[in-house]
DOTIDO-379096 format. One record per residue: x, y, z of N, C-alpha, C in turn. Coordinates in steps of 0.1 Angstrom, whole numbers, plus 5000, padded with zeros to 4 digits. Layout:
! DOTIDO-379096
XYZXYZXYZ
...
***
This chain:
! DOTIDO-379096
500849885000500050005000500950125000
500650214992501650344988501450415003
502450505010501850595016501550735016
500250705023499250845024500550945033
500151065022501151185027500751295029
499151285030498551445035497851445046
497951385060497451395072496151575074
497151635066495951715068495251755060
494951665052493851685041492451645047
491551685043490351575049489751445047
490551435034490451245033491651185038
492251245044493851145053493151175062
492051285068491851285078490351175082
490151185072488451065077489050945073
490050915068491150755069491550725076
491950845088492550785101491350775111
490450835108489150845117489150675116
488450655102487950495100488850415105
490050385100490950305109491550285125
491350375134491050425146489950325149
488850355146487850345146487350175142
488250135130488149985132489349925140
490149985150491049965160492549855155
492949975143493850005137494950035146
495950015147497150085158497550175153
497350325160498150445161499650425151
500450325160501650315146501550255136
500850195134500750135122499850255113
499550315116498750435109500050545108
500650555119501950635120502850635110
502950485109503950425095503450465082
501950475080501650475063501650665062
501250705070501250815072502550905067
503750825075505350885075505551015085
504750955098504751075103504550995118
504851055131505551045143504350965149
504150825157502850785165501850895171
503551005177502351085185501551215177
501851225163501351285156499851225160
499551115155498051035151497851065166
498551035178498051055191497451185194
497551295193497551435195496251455184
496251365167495151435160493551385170
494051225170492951105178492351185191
493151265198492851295211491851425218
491751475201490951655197489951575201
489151665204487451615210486851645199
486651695189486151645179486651525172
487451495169487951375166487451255173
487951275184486951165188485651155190
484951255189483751235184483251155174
484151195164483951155150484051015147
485350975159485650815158484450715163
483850795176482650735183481750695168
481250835168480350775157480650655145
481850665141482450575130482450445136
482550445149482650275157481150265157
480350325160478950295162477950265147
478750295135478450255124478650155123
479650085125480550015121479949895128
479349895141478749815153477549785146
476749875143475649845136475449775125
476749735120476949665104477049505112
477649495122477649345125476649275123
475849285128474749175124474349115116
474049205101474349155085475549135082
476749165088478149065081478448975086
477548955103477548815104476648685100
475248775097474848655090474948645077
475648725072476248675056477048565056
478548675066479348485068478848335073
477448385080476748235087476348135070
475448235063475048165052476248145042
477148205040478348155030478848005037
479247995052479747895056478647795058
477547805059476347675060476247645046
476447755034476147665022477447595016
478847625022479747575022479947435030
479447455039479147315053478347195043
477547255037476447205028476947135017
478047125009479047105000479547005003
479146914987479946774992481846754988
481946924986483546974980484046964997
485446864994486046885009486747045012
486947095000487547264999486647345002
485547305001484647405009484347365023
484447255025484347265041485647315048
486647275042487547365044487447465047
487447575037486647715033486147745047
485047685048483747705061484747685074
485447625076485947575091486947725093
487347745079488247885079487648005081
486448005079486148105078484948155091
484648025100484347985111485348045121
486248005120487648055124487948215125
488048245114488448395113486948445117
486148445119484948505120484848495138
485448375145485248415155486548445161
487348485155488848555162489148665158
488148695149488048875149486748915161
486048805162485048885173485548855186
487148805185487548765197486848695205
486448605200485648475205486548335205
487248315195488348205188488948195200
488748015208490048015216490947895211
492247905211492947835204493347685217
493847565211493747445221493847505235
495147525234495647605249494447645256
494047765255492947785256491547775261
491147655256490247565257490547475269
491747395270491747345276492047415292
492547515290492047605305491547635311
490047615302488847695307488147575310
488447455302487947335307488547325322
489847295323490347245334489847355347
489847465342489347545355488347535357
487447555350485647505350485847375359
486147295357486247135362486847215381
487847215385488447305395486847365406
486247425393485247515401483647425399
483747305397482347195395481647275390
481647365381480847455372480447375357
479447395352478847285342478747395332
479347325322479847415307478447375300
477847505295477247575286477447425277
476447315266476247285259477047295245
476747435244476647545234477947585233
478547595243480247635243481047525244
480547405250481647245243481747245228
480047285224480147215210481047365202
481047475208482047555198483347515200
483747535213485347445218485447365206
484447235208485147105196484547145187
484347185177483947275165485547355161
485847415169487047515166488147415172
488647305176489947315178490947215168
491547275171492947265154492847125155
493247025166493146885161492146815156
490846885165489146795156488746705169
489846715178489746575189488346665202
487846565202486346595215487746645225
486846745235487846775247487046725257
485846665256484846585267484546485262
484246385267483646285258482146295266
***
């Protein structure tokens, strides 16, 4: 990606709003920019600005719901597929779909929350075994 070299333009400036805003890091915005972290810190920090970002995150919040059930229907009609590349596809995209909503826990993970759960005689959600074994890299039940 070329970098953006007019911070003070008003489209370098509603580019850093939106990326901010989809929780983009300051230096990595700093980098395309070619210009200091604390530059973007200092523009980010104007109370208009952040205004601007609120609202752009609250857009943006609002869109979840149709981008997630788009991805639900791409991956069920993928699931649906007697192509093993699309189940593929679907398990991947099951995957990224729930490790951007920061949901995704990887083995490790899982097995922590099992073992702690177990520790505290607390009875795991149905719903959250079957995501656990749904998502974990080897395919192996963590309950039988």
């Amino acid at each position: 990606m070329p970098k953006i070299t007019n911070l003070a333009s008003q489209a370098g400036q509603l580019d850093v709003i939106q990326r901010i805003a989809a929780g983009q890091s300051q230096t990595s915005i700093a980098e395309e920019y070619d210009v200091d972290q604390s530059t973007i810190c200092k523009f980010v920090a104007r109370d208009e600005i952040r205004k601007k970002v609120e609202v752009e995150r609250d857009r943006l919040v609002a869109t979840l719901p149709d981008a997630v059930e788009n991805i639900r229907k791409i991956i069920m009609n993928m699931l649906d597929s007697t192509d093993i590349r699309g189940k593929e596809l679907a398990y991947k995209a099951s995957k990224d779909l729930l490790k951007g909503l920061g949901l995704y826990l990887n083995p490790a993970m899982m097995v922590n929350v099992y073992n702690d759960n177990r520790k505290k005689m607390t009875v795991i959600h149905p719903d959250v075994l079957q995501i656990l074994q749904n998502h974990s890299i080897t395919g192996e039940k963590l309950i039988d």
